[in-house]
BAMIBA-187066 format. One record per residue (C-alpha): residue in three letters; y, x, z. Coordinates in nm, 4 decimals. Layout:
  residu         v         u         w
     ALA         Y         X         Z
...
//
This chain:
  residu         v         u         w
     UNK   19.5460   16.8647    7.2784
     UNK   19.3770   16.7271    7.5694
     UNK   19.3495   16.3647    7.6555
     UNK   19.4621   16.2496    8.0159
     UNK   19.0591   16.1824    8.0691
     UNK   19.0346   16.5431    8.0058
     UNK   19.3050   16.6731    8.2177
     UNK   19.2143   16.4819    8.5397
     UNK   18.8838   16.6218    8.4873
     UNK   18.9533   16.9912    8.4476
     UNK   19.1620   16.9252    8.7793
     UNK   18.8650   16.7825    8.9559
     UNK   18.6074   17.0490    8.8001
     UNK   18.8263   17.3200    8.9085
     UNK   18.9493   17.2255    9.2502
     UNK   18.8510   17.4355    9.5317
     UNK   18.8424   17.3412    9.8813
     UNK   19.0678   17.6877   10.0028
     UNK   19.3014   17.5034    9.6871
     UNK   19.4224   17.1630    9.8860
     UNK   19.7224   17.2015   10.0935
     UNK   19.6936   17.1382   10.4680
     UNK   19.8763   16.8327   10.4552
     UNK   19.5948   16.6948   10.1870
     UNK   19.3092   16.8605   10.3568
     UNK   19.4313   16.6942   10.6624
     UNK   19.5089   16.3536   10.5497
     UNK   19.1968   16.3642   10.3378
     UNK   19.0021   16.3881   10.6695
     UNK   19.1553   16.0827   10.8084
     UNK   19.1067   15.8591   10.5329
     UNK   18.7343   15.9152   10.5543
     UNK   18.7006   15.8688   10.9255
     UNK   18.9647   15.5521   10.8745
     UNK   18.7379   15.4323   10.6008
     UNK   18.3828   15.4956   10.8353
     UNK   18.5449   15.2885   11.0942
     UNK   18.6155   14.9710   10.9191
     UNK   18.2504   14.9362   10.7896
     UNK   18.1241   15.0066   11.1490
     UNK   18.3536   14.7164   11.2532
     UNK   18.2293   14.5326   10.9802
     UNK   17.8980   14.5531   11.0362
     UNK   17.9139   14.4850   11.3753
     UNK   18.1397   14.1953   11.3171
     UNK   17.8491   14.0443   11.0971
     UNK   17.9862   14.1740   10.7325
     UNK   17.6848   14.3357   10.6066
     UNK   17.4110   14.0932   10.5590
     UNK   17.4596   14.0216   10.2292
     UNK   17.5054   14.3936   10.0711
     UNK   17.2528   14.5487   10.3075
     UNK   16.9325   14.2385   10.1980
     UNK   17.0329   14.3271    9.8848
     UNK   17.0055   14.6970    9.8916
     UNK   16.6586   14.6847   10.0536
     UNK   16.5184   14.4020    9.9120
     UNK   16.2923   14.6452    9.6748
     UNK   16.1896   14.8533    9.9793
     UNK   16.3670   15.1399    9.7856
     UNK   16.4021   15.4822    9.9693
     UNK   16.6396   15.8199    9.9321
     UNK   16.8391   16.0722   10.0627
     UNK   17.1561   15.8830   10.0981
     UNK   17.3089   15.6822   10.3840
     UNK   17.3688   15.3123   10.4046
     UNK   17.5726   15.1848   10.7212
     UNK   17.2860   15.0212   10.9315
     UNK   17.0535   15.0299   10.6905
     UNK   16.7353   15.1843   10.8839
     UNK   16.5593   15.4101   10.6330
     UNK   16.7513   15.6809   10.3701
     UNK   16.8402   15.4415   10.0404
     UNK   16.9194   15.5872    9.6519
     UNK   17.2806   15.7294    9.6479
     UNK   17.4000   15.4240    9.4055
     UNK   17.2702   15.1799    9.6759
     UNK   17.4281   15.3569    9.9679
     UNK   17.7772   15.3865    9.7521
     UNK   17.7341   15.0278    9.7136
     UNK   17.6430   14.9215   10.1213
     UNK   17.9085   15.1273   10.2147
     UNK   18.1837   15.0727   10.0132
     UNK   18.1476   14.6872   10.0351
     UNK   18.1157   14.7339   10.4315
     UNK   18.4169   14.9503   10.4696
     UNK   18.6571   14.7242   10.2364
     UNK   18.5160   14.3873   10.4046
     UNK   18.7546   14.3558   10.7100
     UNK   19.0818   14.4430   10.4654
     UNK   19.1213   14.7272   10.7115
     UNK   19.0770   15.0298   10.4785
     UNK   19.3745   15.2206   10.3321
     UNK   19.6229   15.1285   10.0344
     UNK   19.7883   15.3832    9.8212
     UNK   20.0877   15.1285    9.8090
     UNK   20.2188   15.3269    9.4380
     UNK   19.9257   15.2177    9.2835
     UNK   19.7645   14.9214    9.5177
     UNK   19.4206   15.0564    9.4827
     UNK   19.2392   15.0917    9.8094
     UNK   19.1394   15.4550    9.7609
     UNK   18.9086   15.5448    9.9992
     UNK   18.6898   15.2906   10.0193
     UNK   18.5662   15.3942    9.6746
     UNK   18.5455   15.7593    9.6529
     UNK   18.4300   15.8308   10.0483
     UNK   18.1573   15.6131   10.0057
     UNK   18.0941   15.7892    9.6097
     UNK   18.1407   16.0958    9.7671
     UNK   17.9043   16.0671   10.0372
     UNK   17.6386   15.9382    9.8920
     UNK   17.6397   16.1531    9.5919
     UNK   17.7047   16.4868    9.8327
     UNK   17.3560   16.3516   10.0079
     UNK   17.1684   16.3110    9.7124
     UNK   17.2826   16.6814    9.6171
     UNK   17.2467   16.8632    9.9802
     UNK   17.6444   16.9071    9.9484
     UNK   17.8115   17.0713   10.2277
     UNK   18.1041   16.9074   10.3527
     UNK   18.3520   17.1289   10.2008
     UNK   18.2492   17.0320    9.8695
     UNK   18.2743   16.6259    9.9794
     UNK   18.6129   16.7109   10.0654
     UNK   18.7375   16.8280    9.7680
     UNK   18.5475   16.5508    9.5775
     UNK   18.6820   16.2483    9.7828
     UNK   19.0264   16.4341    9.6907
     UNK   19.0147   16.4864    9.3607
     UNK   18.8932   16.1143    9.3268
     UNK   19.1559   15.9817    9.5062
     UNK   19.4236   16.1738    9.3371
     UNK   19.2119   16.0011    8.9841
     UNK   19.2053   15.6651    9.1565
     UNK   19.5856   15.6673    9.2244
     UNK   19.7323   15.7975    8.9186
     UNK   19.5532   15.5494    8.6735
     UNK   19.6755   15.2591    8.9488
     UNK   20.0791   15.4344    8.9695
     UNK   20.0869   15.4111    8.5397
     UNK   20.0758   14.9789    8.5738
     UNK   20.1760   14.9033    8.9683
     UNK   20.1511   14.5673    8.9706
     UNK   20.0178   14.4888    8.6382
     UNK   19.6770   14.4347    8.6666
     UNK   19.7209   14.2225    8.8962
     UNK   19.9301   14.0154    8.6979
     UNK   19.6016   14.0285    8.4768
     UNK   19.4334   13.8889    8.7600
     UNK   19.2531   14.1861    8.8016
     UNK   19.1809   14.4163    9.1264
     UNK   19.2897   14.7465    9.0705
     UNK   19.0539   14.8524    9.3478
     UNK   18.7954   14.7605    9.1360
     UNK   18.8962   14.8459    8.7999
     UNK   19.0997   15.1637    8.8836
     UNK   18.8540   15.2754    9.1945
     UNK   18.5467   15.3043    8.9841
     UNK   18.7270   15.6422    8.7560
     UNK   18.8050   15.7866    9.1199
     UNK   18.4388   15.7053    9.2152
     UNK   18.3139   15.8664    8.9426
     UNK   18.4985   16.2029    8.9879
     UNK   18.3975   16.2305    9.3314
     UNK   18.0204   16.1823    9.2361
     UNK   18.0726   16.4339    8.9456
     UNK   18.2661   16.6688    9.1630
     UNK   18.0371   16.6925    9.4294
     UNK   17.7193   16.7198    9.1984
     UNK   17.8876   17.0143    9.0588
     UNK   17.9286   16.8797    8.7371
     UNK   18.1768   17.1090    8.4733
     UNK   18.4756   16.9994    8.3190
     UNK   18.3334   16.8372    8.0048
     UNK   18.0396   16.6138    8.2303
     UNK   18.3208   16.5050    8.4257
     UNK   18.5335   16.3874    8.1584
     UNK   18.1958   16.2490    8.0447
     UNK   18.1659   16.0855    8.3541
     UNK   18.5348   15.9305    8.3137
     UNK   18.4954   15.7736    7.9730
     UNK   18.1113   15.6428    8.1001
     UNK   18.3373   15.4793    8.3899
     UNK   18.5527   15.2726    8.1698
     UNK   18.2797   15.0351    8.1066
     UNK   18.1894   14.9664    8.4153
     UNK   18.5314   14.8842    8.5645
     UNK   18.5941   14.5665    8.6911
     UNK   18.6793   14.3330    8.9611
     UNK   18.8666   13.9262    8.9273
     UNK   19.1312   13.8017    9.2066
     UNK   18.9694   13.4810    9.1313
     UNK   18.8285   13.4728    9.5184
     UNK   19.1620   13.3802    9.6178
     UNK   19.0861   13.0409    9.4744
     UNK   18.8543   12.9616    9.7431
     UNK   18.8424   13.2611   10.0084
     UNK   18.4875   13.3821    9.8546
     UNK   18.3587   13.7277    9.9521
     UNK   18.3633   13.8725    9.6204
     UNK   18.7052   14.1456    9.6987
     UNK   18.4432   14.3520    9.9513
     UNK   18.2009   14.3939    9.6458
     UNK   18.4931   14.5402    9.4368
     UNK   18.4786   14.8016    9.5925
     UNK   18.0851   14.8506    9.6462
     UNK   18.0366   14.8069    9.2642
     UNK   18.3070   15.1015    9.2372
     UNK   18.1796   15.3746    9.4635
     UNK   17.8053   15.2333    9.3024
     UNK   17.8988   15.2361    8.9170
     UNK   18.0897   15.5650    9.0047
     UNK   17.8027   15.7347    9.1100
     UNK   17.5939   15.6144    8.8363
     UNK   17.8286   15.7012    8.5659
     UNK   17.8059   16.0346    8.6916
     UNK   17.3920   16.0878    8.7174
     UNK   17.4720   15.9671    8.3616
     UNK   17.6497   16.2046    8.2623
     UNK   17.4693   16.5139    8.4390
     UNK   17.1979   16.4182    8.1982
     UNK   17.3908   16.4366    7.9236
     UNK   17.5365   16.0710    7.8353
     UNK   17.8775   16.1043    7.7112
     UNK   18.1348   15.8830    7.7123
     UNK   18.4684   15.8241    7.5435
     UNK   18.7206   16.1186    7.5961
     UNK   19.0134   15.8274    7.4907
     UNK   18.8766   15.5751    7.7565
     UNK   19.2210   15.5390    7.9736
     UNK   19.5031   15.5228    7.6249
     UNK   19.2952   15.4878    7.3164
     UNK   19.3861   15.2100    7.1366
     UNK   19.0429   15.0282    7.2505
     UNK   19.0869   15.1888    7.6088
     UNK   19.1341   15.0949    7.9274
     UNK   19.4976   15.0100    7.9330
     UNK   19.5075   14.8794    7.5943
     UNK   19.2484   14.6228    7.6953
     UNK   19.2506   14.5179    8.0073
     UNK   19.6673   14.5097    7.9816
     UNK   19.6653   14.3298    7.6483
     UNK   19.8276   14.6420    7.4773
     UNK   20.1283   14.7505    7.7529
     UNK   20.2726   15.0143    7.6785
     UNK   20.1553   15.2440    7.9447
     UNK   20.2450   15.6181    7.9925
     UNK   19.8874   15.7916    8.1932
     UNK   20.0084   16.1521    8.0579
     UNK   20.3547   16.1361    8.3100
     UNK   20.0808   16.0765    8.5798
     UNK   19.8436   16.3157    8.4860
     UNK   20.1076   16.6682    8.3894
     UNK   20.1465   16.7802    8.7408
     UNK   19.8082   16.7682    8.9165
     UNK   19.8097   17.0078    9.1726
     UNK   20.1429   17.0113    9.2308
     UNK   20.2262   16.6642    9.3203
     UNK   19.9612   16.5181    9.5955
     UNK   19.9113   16.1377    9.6216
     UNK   19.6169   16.1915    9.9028
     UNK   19.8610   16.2296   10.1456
     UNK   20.0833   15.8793   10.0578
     UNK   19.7806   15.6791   10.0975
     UNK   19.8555   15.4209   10.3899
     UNK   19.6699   15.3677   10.6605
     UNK   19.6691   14.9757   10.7581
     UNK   19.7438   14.8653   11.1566
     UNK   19.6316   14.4814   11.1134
     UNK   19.3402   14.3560   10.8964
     UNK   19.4677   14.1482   10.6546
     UNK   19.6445   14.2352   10.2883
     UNK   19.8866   14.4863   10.2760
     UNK   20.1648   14.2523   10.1693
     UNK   20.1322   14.0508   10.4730
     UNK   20.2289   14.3761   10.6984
     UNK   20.5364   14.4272   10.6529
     UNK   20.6583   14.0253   10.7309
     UNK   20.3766   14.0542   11.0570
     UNK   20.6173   14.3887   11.1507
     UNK   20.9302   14.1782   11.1132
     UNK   20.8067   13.9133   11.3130
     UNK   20.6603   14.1193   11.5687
     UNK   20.9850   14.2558   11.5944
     UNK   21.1875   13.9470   11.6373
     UNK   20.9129   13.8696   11.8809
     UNK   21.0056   14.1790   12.0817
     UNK   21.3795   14.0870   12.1110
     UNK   21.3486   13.7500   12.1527
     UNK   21.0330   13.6354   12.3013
     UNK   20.9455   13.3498   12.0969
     UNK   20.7766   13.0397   12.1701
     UNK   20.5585   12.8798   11.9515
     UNK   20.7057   12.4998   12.0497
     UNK   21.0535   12.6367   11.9858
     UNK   21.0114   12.7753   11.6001
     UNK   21.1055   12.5157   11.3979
     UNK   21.0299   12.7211   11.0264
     UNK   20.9009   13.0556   10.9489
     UNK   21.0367   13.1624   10.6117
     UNK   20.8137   13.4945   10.4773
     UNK   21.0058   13.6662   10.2098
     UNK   20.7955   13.9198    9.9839
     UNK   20.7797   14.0239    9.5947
     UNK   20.6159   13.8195    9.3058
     UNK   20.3375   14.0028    9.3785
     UNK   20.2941   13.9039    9.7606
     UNK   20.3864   13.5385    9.7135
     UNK   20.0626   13.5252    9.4527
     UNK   19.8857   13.6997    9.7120
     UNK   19.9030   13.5378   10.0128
     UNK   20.1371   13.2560    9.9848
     UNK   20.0087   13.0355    9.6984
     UNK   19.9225   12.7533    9.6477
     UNK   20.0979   12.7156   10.0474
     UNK   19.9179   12.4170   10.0927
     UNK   19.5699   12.6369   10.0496
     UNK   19.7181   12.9327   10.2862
     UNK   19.8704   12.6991   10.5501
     UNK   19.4969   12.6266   10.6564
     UNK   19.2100   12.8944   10.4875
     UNK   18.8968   12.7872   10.4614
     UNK   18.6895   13.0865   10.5043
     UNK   18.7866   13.4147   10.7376
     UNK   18.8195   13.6212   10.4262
     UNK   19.0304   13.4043   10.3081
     UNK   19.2769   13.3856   10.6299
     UNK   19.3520   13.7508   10.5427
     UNK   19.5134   13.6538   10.2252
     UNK   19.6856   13.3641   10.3997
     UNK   20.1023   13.5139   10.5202
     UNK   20.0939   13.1737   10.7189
     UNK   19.7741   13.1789   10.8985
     UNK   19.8400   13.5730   11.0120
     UNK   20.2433   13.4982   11.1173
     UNK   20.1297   13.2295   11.3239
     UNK   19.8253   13.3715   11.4937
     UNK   20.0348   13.6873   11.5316
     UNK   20.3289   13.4548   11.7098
     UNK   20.0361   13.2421   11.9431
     UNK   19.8484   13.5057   12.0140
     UNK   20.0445   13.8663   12.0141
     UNK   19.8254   13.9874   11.8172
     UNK   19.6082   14.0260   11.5019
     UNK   19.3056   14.2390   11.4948
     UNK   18.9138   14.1993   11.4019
     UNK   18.9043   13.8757   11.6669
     UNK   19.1578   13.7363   11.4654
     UNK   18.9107   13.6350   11.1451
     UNK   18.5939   13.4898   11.3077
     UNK   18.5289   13.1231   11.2043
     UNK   18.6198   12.9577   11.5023
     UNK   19.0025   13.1468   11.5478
     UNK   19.0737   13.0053   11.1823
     UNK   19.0196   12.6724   11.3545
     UNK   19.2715   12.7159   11.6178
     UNK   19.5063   12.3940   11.6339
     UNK   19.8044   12.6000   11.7969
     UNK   19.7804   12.8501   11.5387
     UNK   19.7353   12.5651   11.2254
     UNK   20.0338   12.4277   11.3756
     UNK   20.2507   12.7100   11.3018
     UNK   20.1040   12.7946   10.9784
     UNK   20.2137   12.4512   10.8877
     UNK   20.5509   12.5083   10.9388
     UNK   20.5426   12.8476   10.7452
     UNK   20.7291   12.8763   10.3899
     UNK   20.8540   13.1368   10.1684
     UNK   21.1410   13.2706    9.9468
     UNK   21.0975   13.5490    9.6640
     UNK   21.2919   13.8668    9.6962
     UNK   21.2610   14.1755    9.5156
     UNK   21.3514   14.4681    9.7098
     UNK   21.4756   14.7763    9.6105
     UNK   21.2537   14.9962    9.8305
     UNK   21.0413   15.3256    9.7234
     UNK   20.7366   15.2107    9.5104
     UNK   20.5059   15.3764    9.7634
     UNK   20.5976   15.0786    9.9803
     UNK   20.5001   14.7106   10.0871
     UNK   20.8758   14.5777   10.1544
     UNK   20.8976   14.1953   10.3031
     UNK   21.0873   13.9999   10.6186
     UNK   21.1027   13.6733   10.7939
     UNK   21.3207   13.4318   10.8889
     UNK   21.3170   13.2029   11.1899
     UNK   21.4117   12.8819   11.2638
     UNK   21.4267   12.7673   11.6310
     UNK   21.4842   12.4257   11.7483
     UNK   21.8079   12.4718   11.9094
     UNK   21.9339   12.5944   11.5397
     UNK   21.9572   12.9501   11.5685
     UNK   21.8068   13.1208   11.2818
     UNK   21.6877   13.4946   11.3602
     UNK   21.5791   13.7267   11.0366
     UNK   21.4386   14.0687   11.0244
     UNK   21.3583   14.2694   10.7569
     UNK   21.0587   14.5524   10.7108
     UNK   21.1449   14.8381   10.3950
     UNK   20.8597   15.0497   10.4744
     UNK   20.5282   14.8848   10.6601
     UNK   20.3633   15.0825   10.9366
     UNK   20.0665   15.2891   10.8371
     UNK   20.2566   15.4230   10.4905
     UNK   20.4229   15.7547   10.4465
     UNK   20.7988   15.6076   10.5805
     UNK   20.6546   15.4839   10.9073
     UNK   20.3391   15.6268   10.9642
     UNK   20.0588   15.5587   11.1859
     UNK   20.0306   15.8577   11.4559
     UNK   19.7095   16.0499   11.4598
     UNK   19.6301   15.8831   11.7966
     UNK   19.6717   15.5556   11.6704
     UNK   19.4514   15.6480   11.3993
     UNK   19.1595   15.7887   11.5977
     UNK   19.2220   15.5124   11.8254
     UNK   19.1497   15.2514   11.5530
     UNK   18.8526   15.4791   11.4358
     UNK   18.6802   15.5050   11.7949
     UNK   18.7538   15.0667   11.8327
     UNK   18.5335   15.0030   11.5018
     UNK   18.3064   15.2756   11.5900
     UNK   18.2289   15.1634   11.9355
     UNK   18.1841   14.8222   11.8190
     UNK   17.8487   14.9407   11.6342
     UNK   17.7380   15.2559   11.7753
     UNK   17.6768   15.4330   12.1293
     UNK   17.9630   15.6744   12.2639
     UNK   17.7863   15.9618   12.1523
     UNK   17.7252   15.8810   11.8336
     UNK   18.0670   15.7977   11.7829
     UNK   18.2051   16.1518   11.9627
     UNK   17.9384   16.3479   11.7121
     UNK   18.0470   16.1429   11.3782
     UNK   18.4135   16.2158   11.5002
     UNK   18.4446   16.5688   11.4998
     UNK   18.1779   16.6282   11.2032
     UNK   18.4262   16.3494   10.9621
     UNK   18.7350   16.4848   11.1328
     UNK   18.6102   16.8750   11.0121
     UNK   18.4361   16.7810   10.7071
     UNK   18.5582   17.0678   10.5321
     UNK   18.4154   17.2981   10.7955
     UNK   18.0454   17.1279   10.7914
     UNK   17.7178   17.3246   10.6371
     UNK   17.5570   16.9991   10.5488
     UNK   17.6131   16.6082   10.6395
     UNK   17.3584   16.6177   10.9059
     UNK   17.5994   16.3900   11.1055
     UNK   17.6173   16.1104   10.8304
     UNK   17.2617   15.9881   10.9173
     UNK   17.4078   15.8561   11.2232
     UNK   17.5004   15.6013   11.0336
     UNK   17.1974   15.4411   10.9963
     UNK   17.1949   15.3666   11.3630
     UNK   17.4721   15.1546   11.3277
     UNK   17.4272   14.8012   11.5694
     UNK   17.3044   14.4640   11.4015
     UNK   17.5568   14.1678   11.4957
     UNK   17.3159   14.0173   11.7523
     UNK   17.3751   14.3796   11.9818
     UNK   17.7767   14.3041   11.9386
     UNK   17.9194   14.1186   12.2535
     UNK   18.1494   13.8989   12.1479
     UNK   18.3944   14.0077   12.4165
     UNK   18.3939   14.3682   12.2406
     UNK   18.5498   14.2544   11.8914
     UNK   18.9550   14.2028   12.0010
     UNK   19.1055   14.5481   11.8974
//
């Protein structure tokens, strides 16, 4: 008998580009020029200091990529630039089943790694699948449980997915990537705790992932070995880090191949947590029909799940007025009422001084919430608002499926369109046309010539200010 560690990695071992389904070959391609673009935004919006001082600080050099970093940097360090850049806006994909943000773990794992190992992009493919389709079915066995734990499942669920896209596109076998799996489990991790304060730590969730990911599988090309129990042994992953609930990874793991999660990964339209969309759709709606003025809303009422209100709605006090841009994209109050000011929320929407906005403080003080659990597909963010005006008429809309996710999705022109926004914001036109097609036809590419371009990716100071409103 084979252990679900086992089976995911005899899928990933054995997957062949010509294998994936046009639908997954296709959405697969999105996601990773989705996931490019929001760490060009990022950098360009002034995200990367941190991760990229860090990842040269030694003067380090290899065949790998970082975004902006100006010289090739060791495939762990680039897996690490990269995937904190392209999680730092909150603009990356959500597999909504799960609530791990996918991609910004195993493209940047998959990159680097394919890099390191002259991959052609056909192979990347396939690996950035095969770790999202690990990613999302460890995530799908406890939705919503580790983050009752107070854990990020981007984190602690991204870092398996990480490591089978490393493995795959090394060319590891079936046993080294199972070896690469169990190595994985003790290096997953990741605390909400930044929600206390608004500190930058989410971003670096999902750095350490694609990083640890491809370390776990250099590891295990040279033979380390890891535990082939790791996700249900009774010392495991699940056992552990859900304090022994019951947990059933072998449902998620008897139909690979058959079943595709790649292709139910969301795409987001604002940058802010996913379980603020669906209440911003509402009240853009509302906003449509009615034309609302910000004088005449007396109360905003956000309804979401147990799960959203610990999110982005307590302590209300905290979210009514964030302290830090990160943290305004976990505040429901701060995004309803810059989205009902302004008519909009996009990158602009997070700088330092539009947090400070009086108008849109004012609203967000007059924002509350009510639970409700709806009974909506689990690949889904579900939430609604209602609105008070002045004159006592009370308006209320309700969101099942947010845009972006499978049941209202995001066209493939409003996806490029959001790629080509980020990307302009940190590279020149035809850098951006080049990295387009080559990410868009990944499966189709020799080598990843094209990546490199990513290293001339713009410091802040070349950014015009009047170039970040999306």
């Amino acid at each position: 008998m084979s252990t679900p560690s086992q089976d995911l990695a005899r899928f990933a071992a054995e997957l062949r580009a010509e294998d994936l389904p046009d639908e997954v070959r296709g959405a697969a391609g999105l996601h990773v020029l989705d996931t490019i673009g929001c760490g060009l935004a990022a950098l360009a919006t002034g995200q990367g200091g941190a991760v990229l001082g860090a990842a040269t600080e030694e003067g380090s050099t290899g065949t790998a990529t970082g975004i902006g970093a100006d010289h090739g940097l060791p495939s762990a360090d680039a897996a690490l630039v990269n995937g904190t850049l392209c999680h730092a806006l909150d603009y990356d994909d959500t597999h909504a089943a799960s609530v791990v943000h996918v991609s910004t773990t195993v493209v940047p794992a998959a990159l680097a790694a394919g890099q390191q190992a002259g991959a052609g992009g056909a192979d990347v493919l396939r690996a950035v699948v095969a770790g999202a389709e690990t990613a999302t079915r460890i995530g799908m066995a406890a939705r919503g449980r580790f983050h009752a734990r107070g854990l990020h499942p981007t984190g602690v669920c991204g870092v398996f997915g990480a490591a089978v896209a490393a493995a795959v596109v090394r060319g590891l076998d079936a046993d080294r990537v199972a070896a690469a799996v169990g190595i994985a489990g003790s290096m997953a991790g990741g605390l909400l705790e930044f929600l206390a304060d608004g500190s930058g730590t989410k971003p670096l969730h999902a750095g350490w992932a694609a990083h640890a990911g491809v370390v776990a599988a250099r590891l295990a090309a040279h033979g380390a070995t890891g535990p082939a129990s790791v996700l249900e042994g009774e010392k495991g992953f699940f056992a552990t880090y859900l304090h022994g609930e019951a947990v059933d990874i072998a449902a998620q793991t008897d139909d690979l191949g058959v079943r595709w999660e790649t292709p139910a990964i969301a795409f987001k339209p604002y940058p802010v947590c996913h379980y603020a969309h669906a209440p911003l759709d509402a009240l853009d709606r509302l906003n449509g029909e009615h034309r609302l003025r910000p004088d005449d809303v007396a109360e905003i009422v956000a309804v979401t799940d147990a799960t959203g209100i610990g999110l982005v709605l307590e302590p209300v006090e905290v979210k009514r007025a964030p302290r830090t841009p990160h943290g305004a994209k976990f505040s429901l109050p701060y995004c309803l009422a810059h989205l009902l000011v302004h008519g909009s929320l996009d990158v602009a929407s997070f700088t330092p001084q539009a947090i400070r906005d009086p108008a849109v403080l004012a609203v967000a003080a007059r924002v509350t919430y009510e639970r409700a659990d709806h009974d909506a597909a689990p690949d889904a963010f579900p939430g609604g608002v209602r609105v008070t005006l002045r004159d006592g008429r009370v308006l209320a809309a309700e969101v099942q499926h947010q845009r972006g996710g499978v049941h209202a999705p995001m066209t493939d022109r409003e996806i490029l369109e959001k790629w080509r926004r980020g990307a302009l914001l940190a590279l020149p036109p035809e850098a951006v046309e080049t990295l387009e097609h080559a990410l868009l036809h990944l499966g189709e590419q020799e080598d990843l010539a094209a990546v490199r371009l990513l290293s001339r990716a713009a410091s802040p100071s070349d950014v015009r200010p009047a170039t970040l409103s999306t």
